[in-house]
C-alpha positions as a printed Julia matrix, in Angstrom:
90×3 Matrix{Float64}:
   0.0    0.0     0.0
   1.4    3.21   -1.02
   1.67   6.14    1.74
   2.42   8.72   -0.73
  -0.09  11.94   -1.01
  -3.19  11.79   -3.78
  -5.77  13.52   -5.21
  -6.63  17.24   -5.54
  -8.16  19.74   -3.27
 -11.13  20.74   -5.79
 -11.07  24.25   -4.24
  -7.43  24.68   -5.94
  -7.83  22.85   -9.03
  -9.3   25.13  -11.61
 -11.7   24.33  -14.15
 -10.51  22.63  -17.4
 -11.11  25.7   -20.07
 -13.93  24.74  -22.86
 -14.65  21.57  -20.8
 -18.23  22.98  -19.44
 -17.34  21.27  -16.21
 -18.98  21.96  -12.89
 -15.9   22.26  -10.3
 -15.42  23.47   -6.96
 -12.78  25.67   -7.69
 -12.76  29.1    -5.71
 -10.53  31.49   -7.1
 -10.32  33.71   -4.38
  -8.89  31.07   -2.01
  -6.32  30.43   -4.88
  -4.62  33.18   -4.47
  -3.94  32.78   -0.52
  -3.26  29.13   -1.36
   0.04  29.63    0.55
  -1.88  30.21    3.85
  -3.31  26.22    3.74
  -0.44  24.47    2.2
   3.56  24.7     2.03
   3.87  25.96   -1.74
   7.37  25.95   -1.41
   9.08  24.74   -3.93
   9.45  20.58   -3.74
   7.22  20.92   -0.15
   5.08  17.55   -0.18
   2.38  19.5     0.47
   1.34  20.24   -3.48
   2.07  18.5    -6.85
   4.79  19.31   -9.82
   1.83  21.22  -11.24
   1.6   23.73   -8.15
  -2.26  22.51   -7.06
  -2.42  20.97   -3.74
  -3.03  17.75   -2.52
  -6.23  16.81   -1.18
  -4.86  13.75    0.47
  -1.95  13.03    2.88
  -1.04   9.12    4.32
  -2.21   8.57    8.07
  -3.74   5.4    10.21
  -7.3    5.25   10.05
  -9.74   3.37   12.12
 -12.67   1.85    9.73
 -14.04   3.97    6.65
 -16.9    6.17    7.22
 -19.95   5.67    5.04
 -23.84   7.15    3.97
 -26.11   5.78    2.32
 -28.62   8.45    3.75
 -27.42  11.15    0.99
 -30.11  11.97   -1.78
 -30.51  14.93   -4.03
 -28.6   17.87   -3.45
 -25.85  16.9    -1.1
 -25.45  13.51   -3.25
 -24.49  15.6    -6.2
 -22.42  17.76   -4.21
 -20.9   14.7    -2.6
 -20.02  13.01   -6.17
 -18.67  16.16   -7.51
 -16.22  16.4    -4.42
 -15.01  12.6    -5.51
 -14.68  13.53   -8.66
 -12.77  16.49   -8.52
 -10.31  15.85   -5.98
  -9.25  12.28   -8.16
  -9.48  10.4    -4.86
 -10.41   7.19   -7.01
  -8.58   5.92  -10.03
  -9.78   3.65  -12.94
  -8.37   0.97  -10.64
């Protein structure tokens, strides 16, 4: 199992342009990115491209889950998933 940091945080990651995609992405925050995340350069904190991580290795106990989510905060909830790339194709 890998312990190495995934994902995006879908506040940071803008939206692709011409892709019509509904994103998370708050441009304000962008720009005081530095005051959530080490930006310095080769800090494990964000990726090659400069957009942070949305998730960092640590011990866990159990996974949480909902199955109570409908509507609204379902669609919010997918959007989160997909944005940040917490899953792969695998």
């Amino acid at each position: 199992m890998s312990t190495e940091s995934y994902g995006i945080d879908p506040l940071f990651r803008p939206p692709v342009q011409g892709a019509g995609e509904e994103t998370m992405y708050d441009g304000d925050l962008f720009d005081r990115m530095d005051q959530f995340y080490n930006t310095t350069s080769g800090a494990p904190d964000v990726k090659a491209t400069g957009v942070p991580f949305a998730f960092f290795h640590r011990k866990v106990r159990g996974l949480l889950r909902t199955s109570s989510l409908s509507g609204a905060p379902a669609k919010t909830w997918c959007l989160l998933i997909h944005a940040e790339a917490s899953l792969d194709r695998y």
